[in-house]
N, C-alpha and C positions, 0 to 999 in steps of 0.2 A: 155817820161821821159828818162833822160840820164843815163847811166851807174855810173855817180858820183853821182846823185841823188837816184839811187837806191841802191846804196852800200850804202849813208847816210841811209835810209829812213830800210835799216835791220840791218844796228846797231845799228841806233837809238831803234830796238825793241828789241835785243841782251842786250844794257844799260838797258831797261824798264825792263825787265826782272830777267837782273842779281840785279838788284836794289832792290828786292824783296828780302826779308829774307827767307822766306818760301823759294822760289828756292833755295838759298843758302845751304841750311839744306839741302836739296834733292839731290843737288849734292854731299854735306858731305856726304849721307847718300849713294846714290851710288858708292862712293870709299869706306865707311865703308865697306859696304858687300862685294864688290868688292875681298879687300884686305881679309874678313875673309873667302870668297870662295876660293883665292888663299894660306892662310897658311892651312885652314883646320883642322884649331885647334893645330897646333902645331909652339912652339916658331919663332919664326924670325922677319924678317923683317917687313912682310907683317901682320904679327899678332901685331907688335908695331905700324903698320900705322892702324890697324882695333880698338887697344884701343886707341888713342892718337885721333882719327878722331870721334868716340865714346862721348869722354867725351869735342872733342869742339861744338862739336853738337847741346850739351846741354846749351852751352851760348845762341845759337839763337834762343831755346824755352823758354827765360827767361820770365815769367810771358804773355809766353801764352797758359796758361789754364783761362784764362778772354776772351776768344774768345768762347769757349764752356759753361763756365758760362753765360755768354751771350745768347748764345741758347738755355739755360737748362731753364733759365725765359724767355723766348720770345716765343710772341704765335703762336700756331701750323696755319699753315694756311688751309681756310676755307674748308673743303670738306676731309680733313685726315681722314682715318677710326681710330678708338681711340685706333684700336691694334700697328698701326703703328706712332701712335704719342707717345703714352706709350716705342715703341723701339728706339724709336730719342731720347726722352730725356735723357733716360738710355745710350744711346751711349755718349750723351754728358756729362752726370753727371761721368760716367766711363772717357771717354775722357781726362776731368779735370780734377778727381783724378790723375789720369796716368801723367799726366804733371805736377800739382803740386808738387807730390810724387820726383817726377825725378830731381826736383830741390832739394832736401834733399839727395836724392843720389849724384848731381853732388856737395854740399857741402860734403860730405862724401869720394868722390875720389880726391878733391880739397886740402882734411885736416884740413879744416876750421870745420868740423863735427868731433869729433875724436873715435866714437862710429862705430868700423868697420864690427863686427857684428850686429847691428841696420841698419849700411847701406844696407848692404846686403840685409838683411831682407825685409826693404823697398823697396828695388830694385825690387825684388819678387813679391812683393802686383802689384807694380807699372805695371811689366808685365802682372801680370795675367788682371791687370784694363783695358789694352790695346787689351790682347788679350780678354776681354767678348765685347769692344767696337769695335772690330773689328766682332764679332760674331754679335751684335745688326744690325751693318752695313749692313752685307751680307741680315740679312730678310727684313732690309728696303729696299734694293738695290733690291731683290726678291718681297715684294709687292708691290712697284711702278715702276717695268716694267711686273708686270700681271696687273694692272693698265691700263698702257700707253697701252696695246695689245690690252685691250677692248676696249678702247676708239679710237685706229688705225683700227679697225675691224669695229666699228657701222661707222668711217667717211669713209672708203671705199665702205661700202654699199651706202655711198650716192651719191660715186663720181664716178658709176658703167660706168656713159657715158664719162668720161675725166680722164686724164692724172693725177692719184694720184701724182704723183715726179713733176708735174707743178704746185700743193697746198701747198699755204705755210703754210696753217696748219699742214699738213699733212707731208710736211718736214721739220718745227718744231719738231713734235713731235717725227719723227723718230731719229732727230738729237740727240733730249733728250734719246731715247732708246739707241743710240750707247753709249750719256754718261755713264748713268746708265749701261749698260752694263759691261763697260770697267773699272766703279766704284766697281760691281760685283765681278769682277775677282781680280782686286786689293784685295780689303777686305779677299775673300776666301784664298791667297795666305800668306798674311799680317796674317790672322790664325796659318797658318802652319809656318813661320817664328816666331809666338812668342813662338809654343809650341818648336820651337828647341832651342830660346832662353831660353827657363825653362827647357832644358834637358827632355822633359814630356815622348819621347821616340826616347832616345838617339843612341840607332842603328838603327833604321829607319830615323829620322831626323837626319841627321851627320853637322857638322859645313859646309860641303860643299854642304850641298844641302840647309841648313839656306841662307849662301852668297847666292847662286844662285837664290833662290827663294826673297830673301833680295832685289839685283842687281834689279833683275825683275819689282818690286812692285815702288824701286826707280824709274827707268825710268818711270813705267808709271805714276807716281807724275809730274816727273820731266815735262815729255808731257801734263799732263792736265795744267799745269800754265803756259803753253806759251802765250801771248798774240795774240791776233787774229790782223793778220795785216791787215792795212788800208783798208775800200772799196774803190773802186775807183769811181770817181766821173761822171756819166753820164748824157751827154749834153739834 
C-alpha cells in the first residue's frame, strides 16, 4: 500500500468516526471538563467555555433516551443471571430518565422553559438518575467480568497442552474482559464525577478533581468509539 493510500484509508476512518454524534458529544464533553478542571470553579474564561460547551452538549443528546428505552424493553439475553439483568434494566430505565430530564433542563437554560427554579430542580433529579446508572453500571461491569474469569479458568483447563493466546476463544474472551474492564473503571469514575457535580462533598470533590476525573472518563469514551480499522486481506 502506498503512502497516499494509507493516509486516505485513516482519514477515511478519522471522517467515520467524526461522523458519529456520540464522538462528537465526547469530545464536547472532554473540553467541558477540560475547561472546568482549568477554572476550578471560578469565573473566567475557561469557566464560560466549561458552560457554553455544557449546554451545546445537550443538542447532540436530543431524543437519545430512545436508545436506552429501547433496551429497557429488549430481551435480556439467554444465560443472564436475573440479578444482573434486574441491574441493566435499571441502568437503562435510569439512563433515560437522565436524558430525557436533561432535555427539560437544556429547554430551561435555552429560556424557551422560563421556570428557573423547576429547572434546577430537574437538573438535580437528572444527576442523581445518572449517577444511580452509573452505579447499576459498575455491578454489571463487576458481575460479568467474575463471569468471563469462570468461564477463562474452565477454557484453560482445557487448553493445558497449547498456547491459550493462540485460542481464539480464549482471546475472544480475554478481549471482552479488557473491555469490560476499561467499562469498569469508566463507570466507577463517571460516579465520583456526578457526586461533584451535586456538590454531595464539596471539599473532597472540588470542581478540579470533578474536571479531571470528568477529562478521564471523556477520553475513555472518546477511545471505546474508535472504529476498528480494516483487517488486511490475506492471500
Amino acid at each position: 500500500m502506498s503512502t497516499l493510500d494509507a493516509t486516505r484509508a485513516e482519514l477515511a476512518l478519522i471522517v467515520l468516526y467524526l461522523n458519529k454524534a456520540e464522538a462528537r458529544d465526547k469530545i464536547c464533553r472532554a473540553i467541558q471538563y477540560g475547561s472546568k478542571f482549568l477554572s476550578n470553579g471560578q469565573p473566567g474564561t475557561a469557566q464560560n467555555v466549561d458552560k457554553s460547551t455544557s449546554l451545546a452538549r445537550k443538542v447532540f443528546r436530543l431524543f437519545k433516551f430512545v436508545n436506552d428505552l429501547h433496551g429497557l424493553i429488549s430481551p435480556v439475553p439467554r444465560g443472564t443471571p436475573l440479578p444482573l439483568a434486574l441491574l441493566g434494566k435499571s441502568k437503562n430505565a435510569l439512563l433515560s430518565t437522565f436524558l430525557f430530564l436533561d432535555q427539560i433542563v437544556w429547554l430551561g437554560r435555552t429560556g424557551i422553559y422560563k421556570n428557573k427554579e423547576r429547572t434546577e430542580l430537574i437538573g438535580r433529579i437528572s444527576l442523581f438518575c445518572w449517577m444511580g446508572s452509573s452505579i447499576c453500571t459498575t455491578l454489571v461491569e463487576l458481575g460479568e467480568l467474575r463471569r468471563l474469569s469462570k468461564s477463562m479458568k474452565k477454557l484453560e483447563k482445557n487448553l493445558k497442552d497449547s498456547d491459550k493466546h493462540k485460542n481464539e476463544e480464549y482471546c475472544a474472551k480475554l478481549q471482552k474482559s479488557n473491555e469490560r474492564t476499561l467499562a469498569l473503571v469508566k463507570a466507577g469514575l463517571d460516579i465520583v464525577v456526578a457526586v461533584g457535580l451535586l456538590q454531595l462533598a464539596p471539599k473532597k470533590v472540588t470542581p478540579r478533581v470533578t474536571g479531571a476525573l470528568g477529562f478521564a472518563t471523556s477520553f475513555i469514551s472518546c477511545y471505546q468509539l474508535l472504529p476498528s480499522p480494516p483487517k488486511s486481506k490475506v492471500n
